[in-house]
N, C-alpha and C positions, 0 to 999 in steps of 0.2 A: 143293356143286359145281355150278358154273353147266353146262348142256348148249350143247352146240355145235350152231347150226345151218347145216346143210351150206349154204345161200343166201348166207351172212354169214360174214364171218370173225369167228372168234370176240374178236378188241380190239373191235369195229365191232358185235358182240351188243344189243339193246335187252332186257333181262330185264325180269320184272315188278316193278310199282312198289314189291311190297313187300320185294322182294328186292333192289333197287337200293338201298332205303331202310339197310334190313339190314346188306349189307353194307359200304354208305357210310358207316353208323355207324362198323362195327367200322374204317375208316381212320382215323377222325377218333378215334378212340378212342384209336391206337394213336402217333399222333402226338402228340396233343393239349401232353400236358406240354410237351413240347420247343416247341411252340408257344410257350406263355405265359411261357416261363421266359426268352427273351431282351426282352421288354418289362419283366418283373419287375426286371432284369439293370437296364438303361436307365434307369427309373424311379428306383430305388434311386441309382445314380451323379447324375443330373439333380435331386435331390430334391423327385422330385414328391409333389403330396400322394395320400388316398389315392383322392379324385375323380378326378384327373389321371390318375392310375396305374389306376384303371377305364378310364377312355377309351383310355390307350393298347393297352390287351389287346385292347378293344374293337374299335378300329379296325385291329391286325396281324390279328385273327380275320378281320374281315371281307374283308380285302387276302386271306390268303390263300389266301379262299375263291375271290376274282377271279383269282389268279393260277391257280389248281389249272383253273377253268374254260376258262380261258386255254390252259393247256396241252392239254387232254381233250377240246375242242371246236375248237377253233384257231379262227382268222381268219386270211381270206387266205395266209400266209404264215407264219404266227405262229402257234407252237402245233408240239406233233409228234404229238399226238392218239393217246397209249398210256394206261396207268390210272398215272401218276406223279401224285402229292401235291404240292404246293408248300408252303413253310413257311420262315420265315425263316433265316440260317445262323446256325452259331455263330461262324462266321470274322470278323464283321463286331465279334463282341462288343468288343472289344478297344479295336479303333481309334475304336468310339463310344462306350463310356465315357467315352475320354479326352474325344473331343469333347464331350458332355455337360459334363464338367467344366471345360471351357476354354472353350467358346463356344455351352453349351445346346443345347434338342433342334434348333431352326433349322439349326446348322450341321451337324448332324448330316444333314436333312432334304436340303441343299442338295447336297452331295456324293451323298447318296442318288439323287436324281433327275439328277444329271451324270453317277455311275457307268453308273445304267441304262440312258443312253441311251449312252452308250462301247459297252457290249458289246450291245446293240439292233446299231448298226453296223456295230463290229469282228464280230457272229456267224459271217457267212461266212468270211470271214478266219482266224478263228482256228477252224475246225472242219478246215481245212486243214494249222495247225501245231500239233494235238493233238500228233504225234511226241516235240515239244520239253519235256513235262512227262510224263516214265517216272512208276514207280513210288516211285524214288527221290527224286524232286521234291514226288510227292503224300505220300507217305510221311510225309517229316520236316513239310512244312506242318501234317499233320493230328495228328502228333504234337507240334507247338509250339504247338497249338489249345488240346488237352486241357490240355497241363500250364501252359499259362496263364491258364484258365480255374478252376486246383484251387483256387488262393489264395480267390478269391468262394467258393467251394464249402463252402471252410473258415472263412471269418470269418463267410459265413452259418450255420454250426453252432454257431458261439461265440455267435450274437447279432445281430451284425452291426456294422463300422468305427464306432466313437462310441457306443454303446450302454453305458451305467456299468454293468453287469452283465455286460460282455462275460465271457466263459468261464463263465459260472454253469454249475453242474453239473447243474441242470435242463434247460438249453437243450441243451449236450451231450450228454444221456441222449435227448429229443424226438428229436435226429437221430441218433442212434445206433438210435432203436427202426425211425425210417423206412428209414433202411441197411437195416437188419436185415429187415427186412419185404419191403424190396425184393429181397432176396437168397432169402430163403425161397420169395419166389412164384416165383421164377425158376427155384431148388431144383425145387421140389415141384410144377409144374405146366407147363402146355406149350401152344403155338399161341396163341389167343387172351390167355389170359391172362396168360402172361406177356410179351404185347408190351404189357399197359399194366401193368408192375409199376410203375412210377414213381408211374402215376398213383394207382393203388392205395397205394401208399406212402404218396404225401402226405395219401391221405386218412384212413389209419392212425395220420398224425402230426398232423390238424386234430383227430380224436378223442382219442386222448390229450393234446392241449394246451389244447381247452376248458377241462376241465373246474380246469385248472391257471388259468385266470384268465390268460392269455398269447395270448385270439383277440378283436379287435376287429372286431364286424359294427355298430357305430354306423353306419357307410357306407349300410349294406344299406335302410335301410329309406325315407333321402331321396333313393337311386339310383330316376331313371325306370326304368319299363317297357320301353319304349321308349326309342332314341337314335340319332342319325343321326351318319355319321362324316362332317364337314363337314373340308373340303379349309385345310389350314395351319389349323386349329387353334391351334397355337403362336405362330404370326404366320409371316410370308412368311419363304424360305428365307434362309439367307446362305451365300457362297462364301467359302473360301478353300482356296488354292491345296496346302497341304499335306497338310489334308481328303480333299479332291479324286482327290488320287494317292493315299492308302492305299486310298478305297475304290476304285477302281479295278482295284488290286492284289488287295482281298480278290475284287472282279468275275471278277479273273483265275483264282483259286484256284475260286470256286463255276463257272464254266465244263468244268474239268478231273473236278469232282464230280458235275457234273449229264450231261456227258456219258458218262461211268462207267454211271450208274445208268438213262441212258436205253436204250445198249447191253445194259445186264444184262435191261430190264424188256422191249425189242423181242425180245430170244430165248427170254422167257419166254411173251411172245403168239404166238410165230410171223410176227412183224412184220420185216423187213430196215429195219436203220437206216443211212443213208447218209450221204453228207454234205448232201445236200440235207435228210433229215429232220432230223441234228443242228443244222442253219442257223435251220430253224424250232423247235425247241425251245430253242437257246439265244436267240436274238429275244425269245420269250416269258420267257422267266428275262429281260432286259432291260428288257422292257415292264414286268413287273410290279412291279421294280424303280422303276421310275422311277414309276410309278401310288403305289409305298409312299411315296414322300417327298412325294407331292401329297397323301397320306389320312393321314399321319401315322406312317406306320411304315416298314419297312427293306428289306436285300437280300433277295430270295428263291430259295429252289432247290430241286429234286427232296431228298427226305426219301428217306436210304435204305432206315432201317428197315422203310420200308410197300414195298421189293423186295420184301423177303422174307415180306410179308402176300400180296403178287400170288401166290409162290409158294405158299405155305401154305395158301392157299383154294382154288386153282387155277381161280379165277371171273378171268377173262382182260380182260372187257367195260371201258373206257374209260368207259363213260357210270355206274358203279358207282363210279366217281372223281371223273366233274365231278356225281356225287348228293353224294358226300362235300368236294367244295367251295358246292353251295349250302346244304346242312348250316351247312358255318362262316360263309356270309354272314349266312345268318339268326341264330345263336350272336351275331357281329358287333352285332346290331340289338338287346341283352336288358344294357343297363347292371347290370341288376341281380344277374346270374351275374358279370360280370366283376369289382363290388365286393365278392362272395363270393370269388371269385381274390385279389384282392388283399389279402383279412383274411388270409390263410396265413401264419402266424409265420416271421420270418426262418429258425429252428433248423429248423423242417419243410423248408422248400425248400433249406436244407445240406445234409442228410441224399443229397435226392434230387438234389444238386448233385455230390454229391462222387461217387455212382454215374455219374451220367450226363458231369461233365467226364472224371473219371474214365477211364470207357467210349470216348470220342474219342482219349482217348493211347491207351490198349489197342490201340485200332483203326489207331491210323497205325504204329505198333510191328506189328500185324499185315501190315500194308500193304507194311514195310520188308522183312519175313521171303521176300516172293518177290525182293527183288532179290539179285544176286551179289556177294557180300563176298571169295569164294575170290580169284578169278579177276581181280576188280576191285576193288583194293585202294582207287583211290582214292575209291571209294563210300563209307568211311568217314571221309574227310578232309570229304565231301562232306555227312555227317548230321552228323558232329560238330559242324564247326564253325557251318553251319547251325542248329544246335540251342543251341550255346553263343551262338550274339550275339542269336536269337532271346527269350533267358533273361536277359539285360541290363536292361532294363526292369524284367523280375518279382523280381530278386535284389538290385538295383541303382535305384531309380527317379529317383534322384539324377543316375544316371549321365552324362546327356545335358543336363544342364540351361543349363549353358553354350552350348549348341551356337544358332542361330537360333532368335528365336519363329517362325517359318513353316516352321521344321523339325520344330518341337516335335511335330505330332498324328503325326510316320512316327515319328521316335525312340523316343517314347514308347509304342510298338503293337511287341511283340515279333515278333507274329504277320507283322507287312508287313515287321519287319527279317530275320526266319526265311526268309519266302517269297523275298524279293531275293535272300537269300545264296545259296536254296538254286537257284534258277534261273538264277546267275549261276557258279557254282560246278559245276552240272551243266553248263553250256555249255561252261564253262572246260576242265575233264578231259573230261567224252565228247560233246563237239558235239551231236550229234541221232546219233551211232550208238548206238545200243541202246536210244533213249530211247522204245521202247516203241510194238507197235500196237495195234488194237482190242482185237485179241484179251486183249492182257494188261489195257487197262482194261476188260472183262468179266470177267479175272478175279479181278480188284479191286473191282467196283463190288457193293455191299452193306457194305462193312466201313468205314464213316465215318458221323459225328455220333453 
């Protein structure tokens, strides 16, 4: 337990450097998996090699060590300087698979740094029409997140999409054992350690699959020491117009998340968050977004899980968070950990796939539980259908193929056709009456990703 000193407000605390170090670890600890798992994600759909697929872990680590600083330190304007984490979302998965698959990581990269700089802009703006996305808007989003996310989850337990052994009963068993593992620690332990059950799982499932002749570290040994995350790597960005509006859309979704978990983590410091601080904390999720399509990786935003590490420790201090972002810059700079990341057998990261997409439905399903279904019956016209055209794409991928190539990267993203529906369909039956204030996204914020 970090001490308060009555001079200093306790977010604003300087603790000692080995207690900074400490418990900057234990954030970075506790995020970490969820880190690497959506460059994993990217890689796999873009088919990178497995040098590629180094760099790219490489270079989301080191972003979102710059973004976490970014937020904990601020500049000018930028920034809301509480102990929030940065790290990529899961929201974005989706819509940049597909790109990957249509128009590689460039296009990906290019809408990357267009979205960022939308909500850089739009922040003040829209820190004013927070109202217009209740519970019921976040709810069903973060519930079309998960369950479109399960599919990856699952095929990486089989093996993974083209793999001629796909379902081997070996591969199934690895991620069954990581399930399993990840369930027990969770079971059987508490605070620290079971906020990195994930992590621990998969390295549960790299031990049992060694020795199965199923882990390839050839990588490992002509991975530098050192390596620098050099700007367009991939080559310079490209634009297109379809691109462009899902991420945007997912920008719009990670704004309503990031401000949740900013509110949760200012009442937890003793900090007033207003709309002047939420301006500069969503800037910053903008900034650093748009820094990720320049260094090679993606959207970014407060990590909720590490809420409730704030809470759990009850070490208050901001500057124990920007220790835990230069932590990951430095991680960032060690090619040779990251092509240890990336030997992890596909069936290992199902295992811990299927817990943690898993875990994102649960949570938007939790999220739905405070709205009113009695009383406002159209709220369930409102997830339903929301949820079913969302599910179109994952049930159907056929389904839209017809439709325009410049339509194809929205169509094809369940997640931005969930979110449309469901913010067009909340406007539609309840305007902006009920659609929720602070208070209710604090009493929200912790229960997503």
């Amino acid at each position: 337990m970090a001490k308060n000193n009555h001079a200093v407000a306790p977010v604003d605390e300087m603790l000692p450097p080995g207690k900074l170090f400490v418990y900057g670890l234990q954030h970075v600890l506790a995020m970490y998996a969820g880190a690497v798992a959506v460059p994993l994600i990217i890689a796999a759909a873009a088919g990178l090699t497995q040098a590629q697929t180094a760099f790219l872990i490489n270079a989301d680590l080191f972003t979102c060590g710059i973004a976490t600083l970014l937020q904990t330190l601020g500049i000018w304007k930028i920034g809301i300087k509480i102990p929030v984490i940065q790290g990529v979302t899961f929201a974005a998965v989706t819509p940049m698979v597909i790109m990957a698959k249509t128009g590689g990581m460039t296009l990906i990269f290019g809408s990357v740094i267009v979205a960022g700089l939308f909500t850089f802009l739009a922040a003040p703006f829209f820190s004013r029409l927070i109202r217009f996305f209740p519970p019921i808007v976040t709810g069903t989003i973060i519930t079309i997140i998960g369950v479109s996310l399960l599919p990856v989850g699952v095929n990486w337990a089989a093996g993974g999409v083209g793999n001629k052994n796909y379902g081997s009963l070996s591969y199934i068993m690895i991620a069954a054992i990581v399930l399993l593992a990840i369930l027990l620690i969770n079971r059987f332990f508490k605070g620290f350690v079971s906020h990195i059950a994930v992590l621990l799982g998969l390295l549960v499932g790299l031990v049992v699959a060694i020795p199965m002749g199923l882990v390839n570290f050839s990588g490992v040994a002509e991975a530098d020491w050192i390596g620098i995350t050099t700007p367009f790597f991939f080559g310079y960005p490209t634009f297109e117009l379809g691109a462009i509006i899902a991420m945007i859309l997912v920008m719009l979704v990670v704004m309503v998340e990031s401000t949740g978990d900013f509110l949760a983590i200012g009442e937890l410091v003793d900090k007033k968050i207003g709309q002047e601080e939420l301006t500069a904390g969503l800037r910053a999720d903008g900034l650093a977004t748009a820094l990720g399509g320049v260094f090679n990786a993606f959207p970014y935003t407060a990590f909720a899980q590490n809420v409730g590490l704030v809470a759990l420790t009850g070490v208050k201090s901001r500057f124990v968070v920007a220790t835990s972002g230069l932590i990951l810059v430095i991680l960032g700079l060690f090619p040779k950990m990251a092509t240890i990341i990336a030997s992890l057998p596909t069936p290992v990261l199902g295992g811990a796939g299927i817990a943690m997409f898993g875990i994102v439905a649960a949570t938007g399903i939790k999220t739905l539980a405070k709205v009113d279904f009695e009383k406002n019956v159209h709220n369930l016209f409102i997830v339903a259908i929301s949820i079913g055209i969302g599910l179109i794409p994952v049930v159907a991928p056929n389904f839209f193929k017809l439709f325009p190539s410049w339509s194809q990267t929205i169509m094809h993203s369940g997640i931005t056709l969930g979110s449309i529906a469901a913010i067009l369909l909340n406007a539609f039956f309840n305007g902006s009456k009920g659609a929720g204030d602070l208070d209710e996204l604090k009493a929200n914020a912790g229960m997503r990703e």
